[in-house]
N, C-alpha and C positions, 0 to 999 in steps of 0.2 A: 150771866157771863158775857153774853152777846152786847151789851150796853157799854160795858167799861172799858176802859182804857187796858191794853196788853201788856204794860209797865207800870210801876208802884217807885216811888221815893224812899228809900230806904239810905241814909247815914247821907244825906246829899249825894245818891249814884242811882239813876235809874237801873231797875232789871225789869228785861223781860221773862214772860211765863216760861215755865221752866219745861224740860222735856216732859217732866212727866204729866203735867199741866195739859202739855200738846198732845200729848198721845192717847190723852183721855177724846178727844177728837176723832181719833181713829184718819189720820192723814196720813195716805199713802205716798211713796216717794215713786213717783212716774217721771217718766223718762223727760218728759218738758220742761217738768218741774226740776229736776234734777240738771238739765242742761243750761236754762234761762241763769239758774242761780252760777253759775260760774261768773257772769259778767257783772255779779253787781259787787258792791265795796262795802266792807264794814263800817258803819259810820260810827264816829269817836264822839259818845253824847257828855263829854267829860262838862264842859262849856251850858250846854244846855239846860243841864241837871240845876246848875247854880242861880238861876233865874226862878226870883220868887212869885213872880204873877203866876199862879196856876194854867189860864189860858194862851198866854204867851207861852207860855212852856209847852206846852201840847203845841200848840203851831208849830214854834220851829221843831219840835220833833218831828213830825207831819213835815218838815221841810225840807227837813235833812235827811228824813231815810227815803222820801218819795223821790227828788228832786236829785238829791245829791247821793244816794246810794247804789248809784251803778257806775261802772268805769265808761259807759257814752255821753254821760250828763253833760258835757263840752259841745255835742252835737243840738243838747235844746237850745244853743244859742242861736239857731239856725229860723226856729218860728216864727220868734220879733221879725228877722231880715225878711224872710217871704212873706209877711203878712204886710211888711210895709213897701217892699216892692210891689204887691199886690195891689197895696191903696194908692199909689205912685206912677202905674204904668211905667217900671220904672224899663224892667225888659220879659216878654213872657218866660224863655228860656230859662232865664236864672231863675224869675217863681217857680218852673219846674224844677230845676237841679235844686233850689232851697226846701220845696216842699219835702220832695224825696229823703233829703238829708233831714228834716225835722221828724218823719215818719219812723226814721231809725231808732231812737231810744225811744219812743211812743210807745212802740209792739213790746220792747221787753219792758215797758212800766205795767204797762195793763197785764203781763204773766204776771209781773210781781204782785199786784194789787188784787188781781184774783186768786193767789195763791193764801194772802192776806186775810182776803173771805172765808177761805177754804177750811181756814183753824177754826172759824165758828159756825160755821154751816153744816160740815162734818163731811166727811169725804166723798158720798154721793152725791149732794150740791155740788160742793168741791169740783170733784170730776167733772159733773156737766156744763160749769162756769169753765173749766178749761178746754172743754171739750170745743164748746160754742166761741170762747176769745182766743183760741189757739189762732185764726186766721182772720184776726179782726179786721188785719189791716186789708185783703183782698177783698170781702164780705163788703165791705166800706165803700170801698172802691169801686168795687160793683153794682153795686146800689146806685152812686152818685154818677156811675158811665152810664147806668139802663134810664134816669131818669132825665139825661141827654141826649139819649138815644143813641149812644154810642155802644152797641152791640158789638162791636168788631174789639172794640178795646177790653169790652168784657171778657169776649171769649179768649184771645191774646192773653190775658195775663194771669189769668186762671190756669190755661193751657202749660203756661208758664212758670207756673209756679210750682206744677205736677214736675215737670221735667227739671226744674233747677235742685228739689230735692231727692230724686230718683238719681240725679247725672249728676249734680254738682255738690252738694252737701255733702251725698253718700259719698259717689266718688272722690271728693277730698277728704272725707273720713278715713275711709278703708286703705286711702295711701299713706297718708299722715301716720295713722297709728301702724301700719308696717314699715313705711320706713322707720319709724322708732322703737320698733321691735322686732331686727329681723331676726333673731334668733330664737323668738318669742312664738308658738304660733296662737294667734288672736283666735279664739270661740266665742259662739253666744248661740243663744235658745233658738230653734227654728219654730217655734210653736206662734209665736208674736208673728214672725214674717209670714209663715204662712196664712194667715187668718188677714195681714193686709193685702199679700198677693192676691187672696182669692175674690176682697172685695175690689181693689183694682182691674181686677179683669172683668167684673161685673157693670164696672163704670165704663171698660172699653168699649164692650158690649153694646150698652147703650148708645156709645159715638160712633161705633160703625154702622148700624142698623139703619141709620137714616141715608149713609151712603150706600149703603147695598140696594137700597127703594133708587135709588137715582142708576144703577149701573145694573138694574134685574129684566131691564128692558119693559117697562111700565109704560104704558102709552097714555095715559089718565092725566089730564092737564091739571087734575086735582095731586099733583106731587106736591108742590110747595105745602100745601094745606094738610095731606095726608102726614106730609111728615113732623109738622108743627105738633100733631095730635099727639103722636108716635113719642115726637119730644115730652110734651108734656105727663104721658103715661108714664113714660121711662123714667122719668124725673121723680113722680113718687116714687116710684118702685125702689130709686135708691136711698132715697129718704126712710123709707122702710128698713133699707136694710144698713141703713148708718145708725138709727134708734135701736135695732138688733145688736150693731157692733159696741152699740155704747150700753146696751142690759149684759153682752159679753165682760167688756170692759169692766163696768164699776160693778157690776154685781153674782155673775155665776164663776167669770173665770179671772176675778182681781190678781189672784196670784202671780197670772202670765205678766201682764203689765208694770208691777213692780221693778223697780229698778233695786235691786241687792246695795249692799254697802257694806264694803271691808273695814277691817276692825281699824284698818290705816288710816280710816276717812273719818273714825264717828265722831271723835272728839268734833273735826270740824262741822259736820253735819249738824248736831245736837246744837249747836248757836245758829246755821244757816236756817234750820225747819223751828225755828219759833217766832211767833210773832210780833214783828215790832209798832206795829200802829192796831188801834182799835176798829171795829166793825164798821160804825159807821163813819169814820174816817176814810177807811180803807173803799167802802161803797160810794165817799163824796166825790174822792180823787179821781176813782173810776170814772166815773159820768165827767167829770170833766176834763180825764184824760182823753175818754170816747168822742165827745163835742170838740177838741182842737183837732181827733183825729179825723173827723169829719170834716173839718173846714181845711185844713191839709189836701184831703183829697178830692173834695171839690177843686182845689186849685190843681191838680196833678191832671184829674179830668180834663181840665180846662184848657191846660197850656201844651199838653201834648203835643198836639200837632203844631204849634209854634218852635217847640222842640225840635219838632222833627223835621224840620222846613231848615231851622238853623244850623243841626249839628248835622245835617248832610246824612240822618237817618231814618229808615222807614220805621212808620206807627207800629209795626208787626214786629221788628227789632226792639224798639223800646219798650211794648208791651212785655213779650216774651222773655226778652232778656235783663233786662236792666227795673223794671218793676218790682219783679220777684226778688232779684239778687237785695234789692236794696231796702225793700217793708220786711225781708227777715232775718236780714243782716245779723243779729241780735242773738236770735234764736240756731242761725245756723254756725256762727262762730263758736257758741257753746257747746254744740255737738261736735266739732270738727276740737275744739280743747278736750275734752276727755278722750276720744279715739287717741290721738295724740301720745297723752299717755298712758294708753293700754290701760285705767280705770274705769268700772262701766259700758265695758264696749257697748251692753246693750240696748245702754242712751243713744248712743250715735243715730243707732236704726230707728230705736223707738221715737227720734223727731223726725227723719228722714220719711219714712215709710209714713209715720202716723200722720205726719201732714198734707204728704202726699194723697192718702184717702180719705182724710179730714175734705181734703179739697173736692176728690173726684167724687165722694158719694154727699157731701152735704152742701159744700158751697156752690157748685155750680147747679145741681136741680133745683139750689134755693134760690137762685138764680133767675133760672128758666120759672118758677114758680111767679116771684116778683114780677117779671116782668109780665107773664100771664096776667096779672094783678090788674096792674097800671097800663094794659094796652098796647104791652109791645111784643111784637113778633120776635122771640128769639126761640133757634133750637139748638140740637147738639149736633147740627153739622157744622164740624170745625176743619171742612175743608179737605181735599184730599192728602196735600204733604201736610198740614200738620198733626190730623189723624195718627198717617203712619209712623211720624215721628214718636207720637205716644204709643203706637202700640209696640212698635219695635223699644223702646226705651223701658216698656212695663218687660218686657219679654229679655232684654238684656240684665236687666236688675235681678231679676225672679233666677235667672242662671246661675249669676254670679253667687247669690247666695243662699244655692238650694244644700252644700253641704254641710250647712254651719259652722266652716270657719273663713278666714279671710287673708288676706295680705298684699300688699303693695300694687302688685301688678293688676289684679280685680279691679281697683281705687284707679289707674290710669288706663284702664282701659274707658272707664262710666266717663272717664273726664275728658277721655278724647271724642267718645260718643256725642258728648255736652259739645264740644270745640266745632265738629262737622255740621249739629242741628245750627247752632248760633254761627257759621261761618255761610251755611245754605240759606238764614233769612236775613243778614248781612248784604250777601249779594243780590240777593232775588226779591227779598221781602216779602209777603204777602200776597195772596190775588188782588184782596180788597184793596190793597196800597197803589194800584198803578191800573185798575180796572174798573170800569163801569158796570150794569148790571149782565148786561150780553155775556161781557166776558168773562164774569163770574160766573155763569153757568157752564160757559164753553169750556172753562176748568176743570169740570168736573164729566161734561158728555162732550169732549174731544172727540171720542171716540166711537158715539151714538149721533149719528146726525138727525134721526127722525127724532127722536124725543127732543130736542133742542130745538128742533121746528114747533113744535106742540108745546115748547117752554116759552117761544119769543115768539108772539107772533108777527 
């Protein structure tokens, strides 16, 4: 089954496998999966079918559901431009604004092309293929920052990408879909939130711990070191408990994470969950959707601070803010179209929330891991405001939807939360953006002068 093609020639019309085909797979419909698919487009293979080269025919299929089967496909036009202003010197800045823009449909082909696996794998692959390319494009990113050693833009846009789903997906979830319902009141399962709030506080945990060693009055000029360790401890420890969330996930408590589907939806459903490219089709594309997304973000690394020097913006703003929004553009419009309209609400959360711990417990200790690896010093000191930003932002979220239901004013309150963080590193940016190594410390022991003597000497 795994070998052949997902489509048969039948009277000159391609079909795809059928539901019942699929579900011989055992493919669960999870909240990613259920969100990503909103943006992609039925492709019309009426044309295709009539092309008698066998191999040609499978191409452009492979062309037309990859390429042209999402409503961003207008944005791959965007790769050519940056890869040839790249080769051009033609201007850094624009490399940056075209990588970003090429990065957009990228993140939702790779949902799509893992989901594509997913029909033949079976839904435990499945899950853990989603699990691991839900945050391709940060992972990428981070990878190709730590091996410039750019630490600061690591931990920025990771940081960042916590908070744009916690305050801005959510938050323009939970108002979208109240003001489109106010009469309506919007429910959903507290069992899922819970189980993420509880590993988010576990990743806070971790990011405070290093600052509380720097402000416990430690006289030991082995801090930077002590806490390095501290980092790298912590870091499995969440790794541990992300491989835990994901034997919750796909295998004890599958049930929680299903996304339901009304009888209003299935007809559509039953054509969106079957497969239209075959396995190892679906596996080529991958890899070499993964290889553009990589050379994207080599250039995004690159030109950043060219960026930043141009648009009159600091690295801490663009990491933070404009990174995140724009590698999951894809993913987060999907969730904010079903809140919308009151179907599924609890997709909204389940991209919201899952990515946000996708991030805190697996991207960034792999993170700190990698770079352990290759020789570079990074930990989970993310600073003293932006710490607090995350811990107040996990703590405002966690409020918001600890009764299980929701409406409008919850959704603008997250979004003016989001407005205040992105308007405080706007103004201020960063320590690392306008500070030297002194005054990176003095940041954070303002308030301790003898440990700062024992930090600089």
């Amino acid at each position: 089954m795994a070998s052949t093609e997902p489509w048969l020639l039948e009277n000159g019309n391609l079909r795809c496998l059928t539901m019942e085909m699929k579900q011989g797979h055992g493919h669960s419909r999870t909240a990613h999966n259920r969100s990503s698919s909103s943006l992609r487009r039925k492709s019309d293979l009426t044309l295709v079918s009539k092309v008698r080269k066998v191999f040609l025919r499978k191409f452009l299929v492979n062309l037309q559901e990859v390429l042209l089967g999402s409503k961003l496909s207008i944005l791959f036009l965007a790769i050519p431009f940056a890869v040839a202003a790249e080769c051009t010197k033609f201007g850094r800045p624009w490399v940056f604004a075209l990588s970003l823009l090429g990065l957009t449909p990228l993140a939702e082909r790779v949902s799509f092309l893992t989901k594509q696996i997913a029909f033949y794998t079976g839904p435990t692959v499945g899950g853990l293929l989603n699990a691991t390319c839900g945050n391709a494009t940060e992972l990428i990113i981070s990878i190709f920052a730590l091996i410039r050693q750019e630490v600061d833009v690591v931990k920025y846009s990771l940081l960042g990408s916590i908070l744009s789903n916690l305050l801005l997906v959510l938050g323009t979830s939970l108002f979208c879909g109240g003001i489109a319902n106010l009469r309506n009141e919007q429910k959903f399962d507290r069992k899922q939130v819970d189980v993420n709030a509880l590993l988010l506080l576990l990743g806070l945990l971790c990011h405070v711990l290093p600052l509380m060693i720097l402000y416990a009055g430690n006289e030991s000029k082995l801090i930077g070191t002590e806490n390095l360790a501290l980092s790298r401890g912590s870091s499995i420890v969440m790794l541990i408990a992300y491989i835990s969330y994901l034997f919750f996930q796909l295998c004890s408590h599958r049930e929680l994470f299903e996304a339901s589907v009304d009888e209003e939806e299935d007809s559509r459903v039953v054509s969106d969950e079957s497969a239209v490219i075959g396995f190892w089709s679906a596996f080529v594309w991958l890899v070499l959707m993964t290889g553009v997304m990589a050379l994207l973000s080599e250039y995004v690394v690159g030109t950043i601070e060219a960026a930043s020097d141009s648009w009159g913006l600091s690295v801490g703003f663009i990491s933070v803010i404009l990174l995140p929004i724009v590698g999951n553009a894809a993913e987060h419009a999907g969730a904010v179209i079903f809140a919308f309209k009151n179907k599924l609400q609890d997709i909204s959360l389940g991209v919201a929330l899952g990515s946000a711990t996708q991030i805190a417990t697996f991207v960034i200790p792999l993170s700190i891991i990698v770079a352990w690896i290759i020789g570079i010093n990074m930990n989970l000191d993310f600073n003293l405001f932006e710490t607090s930003c995350l811990a107040l932002s996990i703590i405002v979220t966690t409020f918001a939807l600890q009764d299980g239901t929701s409406h409008y004013l919850k959704g603008v309150v997250l979004l003016l939360c989001y407005l205040v963080i992105g308007a405080g590193l706007f103004i201020f940016g960063t320590p690392n953006d306008h500070a030297d190594s002194e005054t990176k410390i003095s940041y954070h022991l303002s308030s301790n002068e003898k440990i700062l003597k024992d930090l600089v000497p």
